[in-house]
Wavefront OBJ file of the C-alpha trace (Angstrom):
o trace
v 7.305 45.700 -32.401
v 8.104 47.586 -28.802
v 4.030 47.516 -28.278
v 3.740 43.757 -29.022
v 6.313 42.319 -27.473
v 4.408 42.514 -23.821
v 1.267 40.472 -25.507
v 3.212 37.978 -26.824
v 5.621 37.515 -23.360
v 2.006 36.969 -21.901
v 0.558 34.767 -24.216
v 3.602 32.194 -23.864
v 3.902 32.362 -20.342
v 0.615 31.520 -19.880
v 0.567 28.649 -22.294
v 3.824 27.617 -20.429
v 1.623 27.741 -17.006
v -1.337 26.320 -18.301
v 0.964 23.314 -19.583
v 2.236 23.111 -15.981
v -0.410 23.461 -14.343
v -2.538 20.416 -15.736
v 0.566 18.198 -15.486
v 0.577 15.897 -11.426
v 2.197 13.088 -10.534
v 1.138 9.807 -9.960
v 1.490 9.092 -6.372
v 3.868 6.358 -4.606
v 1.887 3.506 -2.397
v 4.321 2.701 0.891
v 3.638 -0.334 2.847
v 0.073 -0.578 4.314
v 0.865 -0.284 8.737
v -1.792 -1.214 11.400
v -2.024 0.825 14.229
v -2.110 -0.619 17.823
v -6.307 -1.104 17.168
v -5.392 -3.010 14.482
v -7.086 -0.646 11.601
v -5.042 -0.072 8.290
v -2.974 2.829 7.763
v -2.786 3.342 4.115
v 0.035 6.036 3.243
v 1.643 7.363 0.474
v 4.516 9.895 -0.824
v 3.309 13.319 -1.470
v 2.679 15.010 -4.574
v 3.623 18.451 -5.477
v 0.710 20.558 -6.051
v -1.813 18.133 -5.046
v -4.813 19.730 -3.929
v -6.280 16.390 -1.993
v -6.059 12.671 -3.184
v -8.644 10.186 -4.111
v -8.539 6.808 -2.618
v -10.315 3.874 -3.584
v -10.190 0.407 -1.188
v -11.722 -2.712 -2.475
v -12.190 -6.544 -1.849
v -12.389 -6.518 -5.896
v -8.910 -6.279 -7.616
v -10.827 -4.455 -10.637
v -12.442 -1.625 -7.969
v -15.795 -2.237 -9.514
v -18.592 -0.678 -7.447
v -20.172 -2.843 -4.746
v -20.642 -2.741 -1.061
v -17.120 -3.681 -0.449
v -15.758 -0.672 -2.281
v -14.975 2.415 -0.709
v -14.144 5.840 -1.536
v -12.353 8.600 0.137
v -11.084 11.956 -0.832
v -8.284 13.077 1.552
v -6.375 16.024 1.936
v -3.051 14.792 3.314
v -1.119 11.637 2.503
v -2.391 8.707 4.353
v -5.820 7.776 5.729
v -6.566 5.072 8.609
v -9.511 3.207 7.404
v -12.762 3.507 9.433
v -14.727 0.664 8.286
v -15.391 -3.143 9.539
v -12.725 -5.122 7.950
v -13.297 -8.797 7.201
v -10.393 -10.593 8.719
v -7.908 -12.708 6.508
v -9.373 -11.248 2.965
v -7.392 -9.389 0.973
v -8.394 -5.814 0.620
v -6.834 -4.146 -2.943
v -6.115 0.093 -2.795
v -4.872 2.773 -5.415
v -4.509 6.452 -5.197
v -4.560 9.405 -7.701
v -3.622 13.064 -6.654
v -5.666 15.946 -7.959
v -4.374 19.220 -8.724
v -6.195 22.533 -7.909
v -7.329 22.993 -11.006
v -9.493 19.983 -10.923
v -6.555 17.675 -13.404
v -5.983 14.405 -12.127
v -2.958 12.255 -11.962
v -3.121 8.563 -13.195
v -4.031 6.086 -10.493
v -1.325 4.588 -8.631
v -0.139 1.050 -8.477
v -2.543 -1.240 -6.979
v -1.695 -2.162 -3.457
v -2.942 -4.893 -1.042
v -2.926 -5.860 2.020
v -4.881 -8.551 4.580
v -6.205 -7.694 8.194
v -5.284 -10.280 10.751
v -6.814 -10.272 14.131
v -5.405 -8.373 16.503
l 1 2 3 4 5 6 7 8 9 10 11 12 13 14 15 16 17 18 19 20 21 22 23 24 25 26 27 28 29 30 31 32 33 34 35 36 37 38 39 40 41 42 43 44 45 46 47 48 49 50 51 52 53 54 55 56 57 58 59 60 61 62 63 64 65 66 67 68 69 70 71 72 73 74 75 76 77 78 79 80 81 82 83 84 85 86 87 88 89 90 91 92 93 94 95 96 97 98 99 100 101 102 103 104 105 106 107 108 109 110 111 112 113 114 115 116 117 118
């Protein structure tokens, strides 16, 4: 029993990793800023283990793909946008952490927001 009981401490710790390993939370939107150019600021509360985020920003509240959809993948947790916005259309956003082992989270809330001229 001595001999076995090192294989078996292995095997369920690395079950117990593997289960915590895939598991990443969904991040938190925060309120979309504009800095003094008047570009978005879209930010969000870190997640734990999160390798980089995906972002998607869309004039289409369903994110389908178009030329007014864009996608980002960003390591920290915000990202000023760097496109042409149209002024006084709304613009919808989520975000999804990914882990380093390639899991994702679920996509967060979707956000909005609406450039004014500066």
């Amino acid at each position: 029993m001595k001999k076995f009981m090192p294989i078996i401490l292995a095997a369920a710790a690395a079950a117990l990793l593997a289960g915590c390993a895939s598991k990443i939370s969904t991040p938190r939107i925060e309120e979309v800023t504009f800095d003094e150019t008047g570009a978005a600021v879209l930010t969000w509360e870190p997640v734990r283990n999160a390798h980089f985020y995906e972002l998607k920003v869309s004039l289409d509240p369903d994110f389908d793909i178009h030329p007014g959809t864009y996608r980002y993948s960003v390591t920290g947790p915000a990202k000023r946008l760097d496109f042409d916005m149209r002024y006084y259309r709304y613009y919808f956003w989520r975000v999804r952490a990914v882990h380093w082992d390639g899991s994702k989270s679920d996509w967060s809330v979707k956000g909005n927001f609406r450039p004014e001229l500066p």
